[in-house]
mmCIF file of the N, C-alpha and C atoms, coordinates in Angstrom:
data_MODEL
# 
_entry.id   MODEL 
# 
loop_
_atom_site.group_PDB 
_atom_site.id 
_atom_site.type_symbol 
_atom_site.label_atom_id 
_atom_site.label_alt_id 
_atom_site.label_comp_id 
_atom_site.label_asym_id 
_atom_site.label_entity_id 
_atom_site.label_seq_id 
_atom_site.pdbx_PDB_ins_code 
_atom_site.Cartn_x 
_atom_site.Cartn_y 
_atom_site.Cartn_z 
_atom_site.occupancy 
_atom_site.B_iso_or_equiv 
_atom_site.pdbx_formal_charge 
_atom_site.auth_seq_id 
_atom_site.auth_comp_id 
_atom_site.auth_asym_id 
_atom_site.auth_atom_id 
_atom_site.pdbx_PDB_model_num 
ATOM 1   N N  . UNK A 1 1  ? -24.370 -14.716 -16.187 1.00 0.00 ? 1  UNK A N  1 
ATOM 2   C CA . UNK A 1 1  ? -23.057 -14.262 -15.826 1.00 0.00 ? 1  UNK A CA 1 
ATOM 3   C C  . UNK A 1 1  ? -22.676 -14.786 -14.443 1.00 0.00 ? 1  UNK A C  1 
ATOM 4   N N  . UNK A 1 2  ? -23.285 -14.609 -13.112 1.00 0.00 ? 2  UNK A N  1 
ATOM 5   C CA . UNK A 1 2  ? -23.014 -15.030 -12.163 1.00 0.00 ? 2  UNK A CA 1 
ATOM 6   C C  . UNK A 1 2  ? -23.157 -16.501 -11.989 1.00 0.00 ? 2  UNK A C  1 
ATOM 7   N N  . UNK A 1 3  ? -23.893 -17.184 -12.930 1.00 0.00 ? 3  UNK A N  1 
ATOM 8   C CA . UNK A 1 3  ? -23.874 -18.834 -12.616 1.00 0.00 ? 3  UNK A CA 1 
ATOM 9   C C  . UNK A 1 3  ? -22.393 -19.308 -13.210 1.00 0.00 ? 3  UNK A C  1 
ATOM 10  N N  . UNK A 1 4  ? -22.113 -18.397 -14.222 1.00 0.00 ? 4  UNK A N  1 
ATOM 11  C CA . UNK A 1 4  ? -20.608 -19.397 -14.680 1.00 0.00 ? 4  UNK A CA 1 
ATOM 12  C C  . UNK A 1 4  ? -19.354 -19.213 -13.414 1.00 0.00 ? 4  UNK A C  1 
ATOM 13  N N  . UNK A 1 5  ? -19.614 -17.923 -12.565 1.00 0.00 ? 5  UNK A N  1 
ATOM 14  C CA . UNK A 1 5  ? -18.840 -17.199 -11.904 1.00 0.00 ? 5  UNK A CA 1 
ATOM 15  C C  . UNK A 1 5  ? -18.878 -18.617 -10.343 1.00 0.00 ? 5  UNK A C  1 
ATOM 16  N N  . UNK A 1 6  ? -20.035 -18.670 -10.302 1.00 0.00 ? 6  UNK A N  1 
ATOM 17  C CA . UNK A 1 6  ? -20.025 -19.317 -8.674  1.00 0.00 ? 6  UNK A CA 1 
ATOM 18  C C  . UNK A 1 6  ? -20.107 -20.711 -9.294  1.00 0.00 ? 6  UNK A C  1 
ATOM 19  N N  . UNK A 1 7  ? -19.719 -21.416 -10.412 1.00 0.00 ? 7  UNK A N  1 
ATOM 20  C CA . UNK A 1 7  ? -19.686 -22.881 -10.712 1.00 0.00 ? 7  UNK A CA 1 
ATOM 21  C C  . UNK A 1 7  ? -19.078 -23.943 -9.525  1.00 0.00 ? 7  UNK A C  1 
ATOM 22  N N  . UNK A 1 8  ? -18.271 -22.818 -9.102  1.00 0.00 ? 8  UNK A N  1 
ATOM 23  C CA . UNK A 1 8  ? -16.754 -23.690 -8.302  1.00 0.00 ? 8  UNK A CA 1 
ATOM 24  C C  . UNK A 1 8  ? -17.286 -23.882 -6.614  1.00 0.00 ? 8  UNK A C  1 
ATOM 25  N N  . UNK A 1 9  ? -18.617 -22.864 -6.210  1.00 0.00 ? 9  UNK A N  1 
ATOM 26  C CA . UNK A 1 9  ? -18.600 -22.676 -4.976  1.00 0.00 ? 9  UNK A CA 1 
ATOM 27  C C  . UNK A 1 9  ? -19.545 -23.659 -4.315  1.00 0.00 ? 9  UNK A C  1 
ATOM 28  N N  . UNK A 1 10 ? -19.930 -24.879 -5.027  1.00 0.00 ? 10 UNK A N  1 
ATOM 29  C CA . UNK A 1 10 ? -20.371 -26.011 -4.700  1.00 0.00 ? 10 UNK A CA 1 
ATOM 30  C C  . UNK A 1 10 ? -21.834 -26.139 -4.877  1.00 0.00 ? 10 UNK A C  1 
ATOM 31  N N  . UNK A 1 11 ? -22.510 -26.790 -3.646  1.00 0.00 ? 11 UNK A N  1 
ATOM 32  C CA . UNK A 1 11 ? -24.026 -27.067 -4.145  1.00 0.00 ? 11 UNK A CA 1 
ATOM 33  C C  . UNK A 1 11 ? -24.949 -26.591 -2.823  1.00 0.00 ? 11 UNK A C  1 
ATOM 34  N N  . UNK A 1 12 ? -26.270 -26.409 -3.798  1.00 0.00 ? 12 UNK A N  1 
ATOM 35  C CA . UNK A 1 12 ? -27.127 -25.994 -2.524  1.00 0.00 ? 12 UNK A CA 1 
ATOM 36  C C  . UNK A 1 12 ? -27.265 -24.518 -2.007  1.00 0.00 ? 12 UNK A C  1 
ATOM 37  N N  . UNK A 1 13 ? -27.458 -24.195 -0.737  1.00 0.00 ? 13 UNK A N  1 
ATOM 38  C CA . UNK A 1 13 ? -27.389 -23.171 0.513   1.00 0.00 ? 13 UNK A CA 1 
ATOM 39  C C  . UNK A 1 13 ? -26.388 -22.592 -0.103  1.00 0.00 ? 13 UNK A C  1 
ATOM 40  N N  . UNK A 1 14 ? -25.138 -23.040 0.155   1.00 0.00 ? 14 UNK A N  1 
ATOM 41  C CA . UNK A 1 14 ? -23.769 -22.464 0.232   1.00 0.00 ? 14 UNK A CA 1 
ATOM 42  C C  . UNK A 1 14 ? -24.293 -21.458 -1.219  1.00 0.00 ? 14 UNK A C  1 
ATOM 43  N N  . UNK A 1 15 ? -24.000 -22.097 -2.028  1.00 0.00 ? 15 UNK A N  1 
ATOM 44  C CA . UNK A 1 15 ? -23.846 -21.411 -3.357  1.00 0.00 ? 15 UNK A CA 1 
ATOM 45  C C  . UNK A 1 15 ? -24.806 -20.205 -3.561  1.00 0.00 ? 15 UNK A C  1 
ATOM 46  N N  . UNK A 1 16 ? -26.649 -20.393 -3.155  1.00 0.00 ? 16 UNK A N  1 
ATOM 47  C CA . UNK A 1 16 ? -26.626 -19.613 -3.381  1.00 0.00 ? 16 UNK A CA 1 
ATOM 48  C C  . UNK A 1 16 ? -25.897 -18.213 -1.823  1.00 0.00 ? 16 UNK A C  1 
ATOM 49  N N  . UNK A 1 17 ? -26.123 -18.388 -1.579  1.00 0.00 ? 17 UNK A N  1 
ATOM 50  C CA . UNK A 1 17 ? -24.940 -17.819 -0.272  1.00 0.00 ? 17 UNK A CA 1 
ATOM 51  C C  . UNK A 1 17 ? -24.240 -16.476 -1.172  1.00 0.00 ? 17 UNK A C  1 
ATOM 52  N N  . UNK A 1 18 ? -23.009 -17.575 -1.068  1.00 0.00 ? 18 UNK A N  1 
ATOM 53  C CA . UNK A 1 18 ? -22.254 -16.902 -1.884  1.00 0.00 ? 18 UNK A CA 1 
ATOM 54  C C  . UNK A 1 18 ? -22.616 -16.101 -2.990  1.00 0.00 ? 18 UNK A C  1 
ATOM 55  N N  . UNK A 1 19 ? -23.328 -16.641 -4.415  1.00 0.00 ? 19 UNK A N  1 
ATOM 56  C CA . UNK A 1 19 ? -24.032 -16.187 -5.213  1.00 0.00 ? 19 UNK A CA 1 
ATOM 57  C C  . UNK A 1 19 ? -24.455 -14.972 -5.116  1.00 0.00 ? 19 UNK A C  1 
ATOM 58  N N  . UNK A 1 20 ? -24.995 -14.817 -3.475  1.00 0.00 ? 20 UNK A N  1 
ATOM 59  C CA . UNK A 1 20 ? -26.138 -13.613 -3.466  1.00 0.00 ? 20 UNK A CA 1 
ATOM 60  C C  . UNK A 1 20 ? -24.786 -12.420 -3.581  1.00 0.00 ? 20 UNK A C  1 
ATOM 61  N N  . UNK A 1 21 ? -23.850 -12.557 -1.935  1.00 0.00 ? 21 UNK A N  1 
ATOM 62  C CA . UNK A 1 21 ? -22.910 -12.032 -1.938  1.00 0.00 ? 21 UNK A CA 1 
ATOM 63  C C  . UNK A 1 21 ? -22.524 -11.715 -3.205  1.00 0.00 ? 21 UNK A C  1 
ATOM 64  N N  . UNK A 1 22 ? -21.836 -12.614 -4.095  1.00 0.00 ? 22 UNK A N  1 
ATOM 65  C CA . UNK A 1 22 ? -21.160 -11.884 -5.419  1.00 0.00 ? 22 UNK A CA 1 
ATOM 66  C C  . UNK A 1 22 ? -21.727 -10.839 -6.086  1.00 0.00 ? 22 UNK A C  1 
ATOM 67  N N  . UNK A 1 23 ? -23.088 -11.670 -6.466  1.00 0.00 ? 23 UNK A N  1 
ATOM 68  C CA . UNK A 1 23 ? -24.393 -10.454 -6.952  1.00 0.00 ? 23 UNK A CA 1 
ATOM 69  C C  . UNK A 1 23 ? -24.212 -8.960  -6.019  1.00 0.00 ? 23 UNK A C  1 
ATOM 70  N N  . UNK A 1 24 ? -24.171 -9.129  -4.628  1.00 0.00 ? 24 UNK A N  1 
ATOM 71  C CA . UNK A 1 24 ? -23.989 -7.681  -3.910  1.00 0.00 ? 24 UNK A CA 1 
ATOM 72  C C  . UNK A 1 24 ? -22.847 -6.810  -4.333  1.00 0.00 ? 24 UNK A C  1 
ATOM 73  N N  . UNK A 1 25 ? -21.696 -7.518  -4.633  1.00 0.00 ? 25 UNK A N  1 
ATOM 74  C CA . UNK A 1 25 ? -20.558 -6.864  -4.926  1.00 0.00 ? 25 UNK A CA 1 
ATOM 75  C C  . UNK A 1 25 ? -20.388 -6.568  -5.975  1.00 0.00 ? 25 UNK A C  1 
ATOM 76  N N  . UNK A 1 26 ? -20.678 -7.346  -7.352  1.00 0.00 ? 26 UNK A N  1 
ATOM 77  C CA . UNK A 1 26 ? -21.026 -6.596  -8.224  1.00 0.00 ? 26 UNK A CA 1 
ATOM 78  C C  . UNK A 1 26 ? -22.153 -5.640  -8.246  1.00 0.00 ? 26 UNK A C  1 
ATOM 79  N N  . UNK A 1 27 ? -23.301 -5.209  -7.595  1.00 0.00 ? 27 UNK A N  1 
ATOM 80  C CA . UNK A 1 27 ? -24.387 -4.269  -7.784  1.00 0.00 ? 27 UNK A CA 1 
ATOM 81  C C  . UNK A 1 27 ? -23.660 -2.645  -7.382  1.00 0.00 ? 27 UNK A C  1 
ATOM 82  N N  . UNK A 1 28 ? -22.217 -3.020  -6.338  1.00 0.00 ? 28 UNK A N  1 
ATOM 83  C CA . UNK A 1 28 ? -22.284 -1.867  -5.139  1.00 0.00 ? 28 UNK A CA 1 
ATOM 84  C C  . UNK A 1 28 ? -20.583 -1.622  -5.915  1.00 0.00 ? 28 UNK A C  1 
ATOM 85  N N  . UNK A 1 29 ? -20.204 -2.407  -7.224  1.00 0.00 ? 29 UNK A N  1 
ATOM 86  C CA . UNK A 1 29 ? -18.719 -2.165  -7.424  1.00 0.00 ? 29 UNK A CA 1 
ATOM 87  C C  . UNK A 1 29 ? -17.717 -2.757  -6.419  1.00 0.00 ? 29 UNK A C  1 
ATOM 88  N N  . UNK A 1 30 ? -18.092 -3.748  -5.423  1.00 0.00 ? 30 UNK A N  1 
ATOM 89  C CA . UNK A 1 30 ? -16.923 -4.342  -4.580  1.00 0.00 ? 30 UNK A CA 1 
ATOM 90  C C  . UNK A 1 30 ? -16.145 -5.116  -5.368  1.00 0.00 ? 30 UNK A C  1 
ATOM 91  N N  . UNK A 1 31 ? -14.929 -5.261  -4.777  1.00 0.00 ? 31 UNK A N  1 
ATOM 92  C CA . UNK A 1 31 ? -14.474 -6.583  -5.552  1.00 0.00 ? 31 UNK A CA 1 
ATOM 93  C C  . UNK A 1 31 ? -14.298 -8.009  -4.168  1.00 0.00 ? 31 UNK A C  1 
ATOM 94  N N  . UNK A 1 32 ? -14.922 -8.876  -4.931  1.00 0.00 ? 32 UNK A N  1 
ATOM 95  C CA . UNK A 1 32 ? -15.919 -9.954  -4.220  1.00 0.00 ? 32 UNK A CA 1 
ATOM 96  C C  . UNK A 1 32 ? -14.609 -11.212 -3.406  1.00 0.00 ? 32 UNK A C  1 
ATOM 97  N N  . UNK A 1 33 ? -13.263 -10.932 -4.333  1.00 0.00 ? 33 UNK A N  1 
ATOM 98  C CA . UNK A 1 33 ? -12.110 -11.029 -3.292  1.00 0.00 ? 33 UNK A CA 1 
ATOM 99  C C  . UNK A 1 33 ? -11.860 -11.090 -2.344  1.00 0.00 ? 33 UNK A C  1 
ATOM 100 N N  . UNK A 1 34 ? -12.065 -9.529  -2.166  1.00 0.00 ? 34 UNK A N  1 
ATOM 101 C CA . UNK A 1 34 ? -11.616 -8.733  -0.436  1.00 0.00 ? 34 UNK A CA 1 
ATOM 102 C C  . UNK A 1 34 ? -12.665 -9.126  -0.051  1.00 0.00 ? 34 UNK A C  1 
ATOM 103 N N  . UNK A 1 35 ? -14.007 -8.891  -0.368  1.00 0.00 ? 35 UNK A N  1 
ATOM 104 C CA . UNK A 1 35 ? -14.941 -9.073  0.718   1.00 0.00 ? 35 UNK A CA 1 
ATOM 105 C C  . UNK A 1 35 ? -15.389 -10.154 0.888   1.00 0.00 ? 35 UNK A C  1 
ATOM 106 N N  . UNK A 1 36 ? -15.264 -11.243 0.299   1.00 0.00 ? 36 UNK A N  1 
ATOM 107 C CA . UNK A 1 36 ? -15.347 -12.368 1.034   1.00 0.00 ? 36 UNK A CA 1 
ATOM 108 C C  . UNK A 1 36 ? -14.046 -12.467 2.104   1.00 0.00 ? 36 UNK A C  1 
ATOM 109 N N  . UNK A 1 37 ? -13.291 -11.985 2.526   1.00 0.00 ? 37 UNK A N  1 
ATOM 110 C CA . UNK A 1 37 ? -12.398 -12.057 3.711   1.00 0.00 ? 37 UNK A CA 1 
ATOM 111 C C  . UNK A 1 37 ? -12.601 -11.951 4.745   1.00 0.00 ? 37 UNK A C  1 
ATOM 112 N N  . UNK A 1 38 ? -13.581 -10.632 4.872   1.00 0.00 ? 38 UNK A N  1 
ATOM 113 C CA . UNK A 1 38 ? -14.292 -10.338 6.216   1.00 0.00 ? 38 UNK A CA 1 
ATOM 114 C C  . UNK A 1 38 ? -13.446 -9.391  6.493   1.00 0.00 ? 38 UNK A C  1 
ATOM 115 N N  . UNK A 1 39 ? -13.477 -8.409  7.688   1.00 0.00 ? 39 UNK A N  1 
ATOM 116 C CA . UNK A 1 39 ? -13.095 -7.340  8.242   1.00 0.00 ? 39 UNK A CA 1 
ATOM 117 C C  . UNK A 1 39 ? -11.853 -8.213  8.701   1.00 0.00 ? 39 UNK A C  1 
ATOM 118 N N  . UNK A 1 40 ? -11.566 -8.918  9.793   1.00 0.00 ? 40 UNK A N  1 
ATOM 119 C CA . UNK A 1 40 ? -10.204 -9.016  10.179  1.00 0.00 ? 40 UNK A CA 1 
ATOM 120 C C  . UNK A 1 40 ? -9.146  -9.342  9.497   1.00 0.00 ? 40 UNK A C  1 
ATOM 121 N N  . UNK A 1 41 ? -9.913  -10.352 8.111   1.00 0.00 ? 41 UNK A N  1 
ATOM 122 C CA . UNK A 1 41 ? -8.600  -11.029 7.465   1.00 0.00 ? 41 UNK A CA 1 
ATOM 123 C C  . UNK A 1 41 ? -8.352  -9.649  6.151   1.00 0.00 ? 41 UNK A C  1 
ATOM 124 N N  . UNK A 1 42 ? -8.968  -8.804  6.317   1.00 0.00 ? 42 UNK A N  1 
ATOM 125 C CA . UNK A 1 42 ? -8.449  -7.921  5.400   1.00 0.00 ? 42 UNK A CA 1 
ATOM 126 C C  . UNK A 1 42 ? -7.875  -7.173  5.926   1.00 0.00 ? 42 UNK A C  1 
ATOM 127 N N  . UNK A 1 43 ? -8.228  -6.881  7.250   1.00 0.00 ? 43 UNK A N  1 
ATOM 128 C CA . UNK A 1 43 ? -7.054  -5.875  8.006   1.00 0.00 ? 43 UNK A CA 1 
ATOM 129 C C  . UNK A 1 43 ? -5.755  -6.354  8.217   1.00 0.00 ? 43 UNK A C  1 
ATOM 130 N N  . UNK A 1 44 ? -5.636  -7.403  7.972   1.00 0.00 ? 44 UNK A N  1 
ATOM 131 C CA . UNK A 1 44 ? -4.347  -8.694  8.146   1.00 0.00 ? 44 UNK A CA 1 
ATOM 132 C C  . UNK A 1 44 ? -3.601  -8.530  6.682   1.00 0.00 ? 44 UNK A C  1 
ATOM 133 N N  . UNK A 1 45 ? -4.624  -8.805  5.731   1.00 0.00 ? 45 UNK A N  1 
ATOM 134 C CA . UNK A 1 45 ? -3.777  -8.655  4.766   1.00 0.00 ? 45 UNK A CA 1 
ATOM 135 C C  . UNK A 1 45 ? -3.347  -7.628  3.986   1.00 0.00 ? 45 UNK A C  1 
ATOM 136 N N  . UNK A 1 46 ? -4.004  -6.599  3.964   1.00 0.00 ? 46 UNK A N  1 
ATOM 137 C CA . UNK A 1 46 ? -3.366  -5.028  4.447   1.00 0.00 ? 46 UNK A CA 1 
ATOM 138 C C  . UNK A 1 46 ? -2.412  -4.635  4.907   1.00 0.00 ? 46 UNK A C  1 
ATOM 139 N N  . UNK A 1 47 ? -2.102  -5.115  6.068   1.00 0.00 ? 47 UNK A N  1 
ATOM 140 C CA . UNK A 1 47 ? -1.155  -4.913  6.942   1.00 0.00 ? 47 UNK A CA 1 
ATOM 141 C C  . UNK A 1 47 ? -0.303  -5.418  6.446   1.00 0.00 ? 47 UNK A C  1 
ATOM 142 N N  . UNK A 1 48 ? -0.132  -6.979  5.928   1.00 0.00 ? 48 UNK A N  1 
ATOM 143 C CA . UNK A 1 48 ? 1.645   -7.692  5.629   1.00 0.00 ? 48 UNK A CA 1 
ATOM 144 C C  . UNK A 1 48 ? 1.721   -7.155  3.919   1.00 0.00 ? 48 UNK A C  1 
ATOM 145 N N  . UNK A 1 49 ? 1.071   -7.245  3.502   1.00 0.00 ? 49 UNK A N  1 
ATOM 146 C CA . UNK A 1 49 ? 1.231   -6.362  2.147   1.00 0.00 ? 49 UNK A CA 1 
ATOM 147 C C  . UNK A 1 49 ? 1.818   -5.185  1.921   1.00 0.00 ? 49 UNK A C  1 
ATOM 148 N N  . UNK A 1 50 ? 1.159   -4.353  2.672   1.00 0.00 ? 50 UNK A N  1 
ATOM 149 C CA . UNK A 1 50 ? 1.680   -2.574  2.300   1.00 0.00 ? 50 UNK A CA 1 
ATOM 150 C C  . UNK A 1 50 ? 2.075   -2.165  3.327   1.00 0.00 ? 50 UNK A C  1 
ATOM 151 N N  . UNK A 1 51 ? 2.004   -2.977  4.675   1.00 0.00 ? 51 UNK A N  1 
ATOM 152 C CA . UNK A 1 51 ? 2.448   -2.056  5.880   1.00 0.00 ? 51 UNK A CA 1 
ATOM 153 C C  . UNK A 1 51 ? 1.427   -1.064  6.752   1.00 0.00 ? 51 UNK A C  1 
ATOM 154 N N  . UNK A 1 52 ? 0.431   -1.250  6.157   1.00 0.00 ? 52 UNK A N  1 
ATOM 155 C CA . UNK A 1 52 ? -1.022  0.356   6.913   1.00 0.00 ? 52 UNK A CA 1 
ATOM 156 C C  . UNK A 1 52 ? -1.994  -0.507  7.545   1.00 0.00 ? 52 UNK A C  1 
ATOM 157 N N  . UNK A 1 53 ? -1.892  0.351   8.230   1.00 0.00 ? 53 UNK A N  1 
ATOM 158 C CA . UNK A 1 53 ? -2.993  -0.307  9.652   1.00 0.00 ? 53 UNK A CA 1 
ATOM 159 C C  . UNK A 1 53 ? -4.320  0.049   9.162   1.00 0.00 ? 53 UNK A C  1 
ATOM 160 N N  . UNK A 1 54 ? -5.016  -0.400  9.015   1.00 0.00 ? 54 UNK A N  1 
ATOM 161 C CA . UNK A 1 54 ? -6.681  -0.304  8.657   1.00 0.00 ? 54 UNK A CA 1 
ATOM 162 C C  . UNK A 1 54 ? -7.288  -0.260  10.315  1.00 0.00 ? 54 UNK A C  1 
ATOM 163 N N  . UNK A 1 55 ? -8.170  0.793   10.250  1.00 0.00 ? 55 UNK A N  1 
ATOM 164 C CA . UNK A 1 55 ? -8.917  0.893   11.411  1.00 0.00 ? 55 UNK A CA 1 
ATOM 165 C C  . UNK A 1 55 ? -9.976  0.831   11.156  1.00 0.00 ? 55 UNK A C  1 
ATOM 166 N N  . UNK A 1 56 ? -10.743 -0.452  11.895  1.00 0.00 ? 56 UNK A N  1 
ATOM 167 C CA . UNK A 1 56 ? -12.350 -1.360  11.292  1.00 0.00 ? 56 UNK A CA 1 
ATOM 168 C C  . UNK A 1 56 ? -13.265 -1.105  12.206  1.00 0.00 ? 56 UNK A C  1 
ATOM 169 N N  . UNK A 1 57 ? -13.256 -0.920  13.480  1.00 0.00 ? 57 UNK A N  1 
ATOM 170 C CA . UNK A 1 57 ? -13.905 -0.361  14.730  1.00 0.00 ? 57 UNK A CA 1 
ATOM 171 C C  . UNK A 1 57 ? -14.899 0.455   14.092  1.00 0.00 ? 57 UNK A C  1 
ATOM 172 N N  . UNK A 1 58 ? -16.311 0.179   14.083  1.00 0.00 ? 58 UNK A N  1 
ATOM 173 C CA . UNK A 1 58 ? -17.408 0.693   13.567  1.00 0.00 ? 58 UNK A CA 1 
ATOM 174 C C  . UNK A 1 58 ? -17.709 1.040   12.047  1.00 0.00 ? 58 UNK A C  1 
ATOM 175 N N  . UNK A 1 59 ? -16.968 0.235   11.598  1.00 0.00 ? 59 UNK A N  1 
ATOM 176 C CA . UNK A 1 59 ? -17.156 0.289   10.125  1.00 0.00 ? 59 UNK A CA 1 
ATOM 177 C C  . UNK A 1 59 ? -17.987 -0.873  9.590   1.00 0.00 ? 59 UNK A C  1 
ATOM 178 N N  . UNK A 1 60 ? -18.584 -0.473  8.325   1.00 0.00 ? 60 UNK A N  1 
ATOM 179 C CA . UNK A 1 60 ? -19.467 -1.790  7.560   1.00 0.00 ? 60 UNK A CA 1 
ATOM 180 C C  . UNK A 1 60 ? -18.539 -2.153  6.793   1.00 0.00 ? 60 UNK A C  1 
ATOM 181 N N  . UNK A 1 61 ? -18.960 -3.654  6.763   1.00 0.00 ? 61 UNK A N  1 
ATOM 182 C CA . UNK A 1 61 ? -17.869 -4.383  5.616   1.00 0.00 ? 61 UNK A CA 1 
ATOM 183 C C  . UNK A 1 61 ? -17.393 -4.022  4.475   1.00 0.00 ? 61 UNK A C  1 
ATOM 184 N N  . UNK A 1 62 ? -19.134 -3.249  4.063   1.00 0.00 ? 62 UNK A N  1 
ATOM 185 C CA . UNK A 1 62 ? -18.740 -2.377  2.950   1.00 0.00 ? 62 UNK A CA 1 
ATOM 186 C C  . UNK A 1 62 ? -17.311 -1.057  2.640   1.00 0.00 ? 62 UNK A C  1 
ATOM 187 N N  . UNK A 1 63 ? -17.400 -0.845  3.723   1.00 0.00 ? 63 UNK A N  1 
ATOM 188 C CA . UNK A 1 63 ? -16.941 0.664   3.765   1.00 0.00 ? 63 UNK A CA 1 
ATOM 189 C C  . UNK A 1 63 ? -15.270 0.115   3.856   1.00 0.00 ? 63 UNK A C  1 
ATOM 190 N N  . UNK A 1 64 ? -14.897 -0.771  5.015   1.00 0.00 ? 64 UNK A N  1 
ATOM 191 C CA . UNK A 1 64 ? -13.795 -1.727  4.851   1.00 0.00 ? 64 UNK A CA 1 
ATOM 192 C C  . UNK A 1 64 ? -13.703 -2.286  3.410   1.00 0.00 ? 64 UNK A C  1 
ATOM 193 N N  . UNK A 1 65 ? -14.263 -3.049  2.997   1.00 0.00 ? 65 UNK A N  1 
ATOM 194 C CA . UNK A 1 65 ? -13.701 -3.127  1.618   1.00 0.00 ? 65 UNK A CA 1 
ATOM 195 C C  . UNK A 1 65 ? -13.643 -2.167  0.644   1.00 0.00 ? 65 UNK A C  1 
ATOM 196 N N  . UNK A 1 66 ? -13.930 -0.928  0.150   1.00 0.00 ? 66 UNK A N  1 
ATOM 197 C CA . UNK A 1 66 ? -13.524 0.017   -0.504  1.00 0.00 ? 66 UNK A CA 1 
ATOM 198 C C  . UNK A 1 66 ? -12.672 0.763   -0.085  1.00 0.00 ? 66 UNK A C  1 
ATOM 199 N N  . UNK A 1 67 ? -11.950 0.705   1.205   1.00 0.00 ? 67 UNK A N  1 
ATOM 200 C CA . UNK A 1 67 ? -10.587 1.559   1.588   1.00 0.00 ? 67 UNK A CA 1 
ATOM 201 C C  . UNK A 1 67 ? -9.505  0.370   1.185   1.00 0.00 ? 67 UNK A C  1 
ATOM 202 N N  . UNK A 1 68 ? -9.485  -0.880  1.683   1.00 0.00 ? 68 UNK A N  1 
ATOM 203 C CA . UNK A 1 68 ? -8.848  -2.256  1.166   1.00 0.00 ? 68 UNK A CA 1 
ATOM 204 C C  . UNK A 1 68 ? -8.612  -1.899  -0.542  1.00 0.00 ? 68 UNK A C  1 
ATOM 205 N N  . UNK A 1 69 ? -10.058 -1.929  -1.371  1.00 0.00 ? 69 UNK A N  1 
ATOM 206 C CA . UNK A 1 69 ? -9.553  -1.569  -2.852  1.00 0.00 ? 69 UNK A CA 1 
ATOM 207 C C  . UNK A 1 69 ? -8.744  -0.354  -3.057  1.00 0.00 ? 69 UNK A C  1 
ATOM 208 N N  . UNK A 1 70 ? -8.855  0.455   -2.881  1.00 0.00 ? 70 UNK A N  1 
ATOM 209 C CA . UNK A 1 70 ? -8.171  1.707   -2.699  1.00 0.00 ? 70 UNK A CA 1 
ATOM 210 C C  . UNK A 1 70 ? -6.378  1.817   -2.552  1.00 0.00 ? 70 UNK A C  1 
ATOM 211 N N  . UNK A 1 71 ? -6.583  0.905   -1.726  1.00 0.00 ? 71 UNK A N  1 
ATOM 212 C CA . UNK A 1 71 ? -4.785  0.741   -1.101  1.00 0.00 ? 71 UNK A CA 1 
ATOM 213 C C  . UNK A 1 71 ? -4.301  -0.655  -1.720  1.00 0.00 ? 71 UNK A C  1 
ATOM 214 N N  . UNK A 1 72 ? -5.047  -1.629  -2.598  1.00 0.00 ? 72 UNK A N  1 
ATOM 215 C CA . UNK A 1 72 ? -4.749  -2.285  -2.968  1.00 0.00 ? 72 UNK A CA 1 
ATOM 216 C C  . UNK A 1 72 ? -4.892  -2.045  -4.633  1.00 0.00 ? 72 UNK A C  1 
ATOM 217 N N  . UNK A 1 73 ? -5.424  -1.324  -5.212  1.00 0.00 ? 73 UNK A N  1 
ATOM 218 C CA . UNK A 1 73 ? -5.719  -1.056  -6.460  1.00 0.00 ? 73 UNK A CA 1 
ATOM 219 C C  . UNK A 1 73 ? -4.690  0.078   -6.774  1.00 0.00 ? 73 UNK A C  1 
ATOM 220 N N  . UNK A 1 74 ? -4.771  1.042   -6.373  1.00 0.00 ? 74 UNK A N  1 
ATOM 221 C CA . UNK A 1 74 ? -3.902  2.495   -6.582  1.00 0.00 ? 74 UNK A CA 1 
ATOM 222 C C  . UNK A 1 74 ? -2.575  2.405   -5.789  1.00 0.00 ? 74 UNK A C  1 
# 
């Protein structure tokens, strides 16, 4: 399942990289979208989307991306 998924994300290091990541986000229910963005560019795109300020200041990426799904899903 995940090899057809990361076909596109090139060769080597990188892939599995990424790979692992995807694998994390599917194990934990992320969606692998947002969190490949990282904390700032999701607080960015949060913001011009819906207008809400996301506050990331001591948060895990994790925890940032399930308030992101939240306000982007519902």
């Amino acid at each position: 399942m995940i090899r057809k998924e990361v076909g596109f994300l090139g060769c080597g290091f990188n892939k599995a990289k990424y790979a692992g990541k995807m694998k994390y986000c599917i194990e934990h229910g992320l969606d692998y979208s947002i969190y490949k963005l990282g904390p700032r560019r999701i607080k960015k795109m949060i913001q011009r989307r819906h207008g809400i300020e996301l506050d990331i200041e001591g948060k895990c990426l994790d925890a940032i991306t399930r308030e992101a799904q939240e306000i982007e899903y519902n």
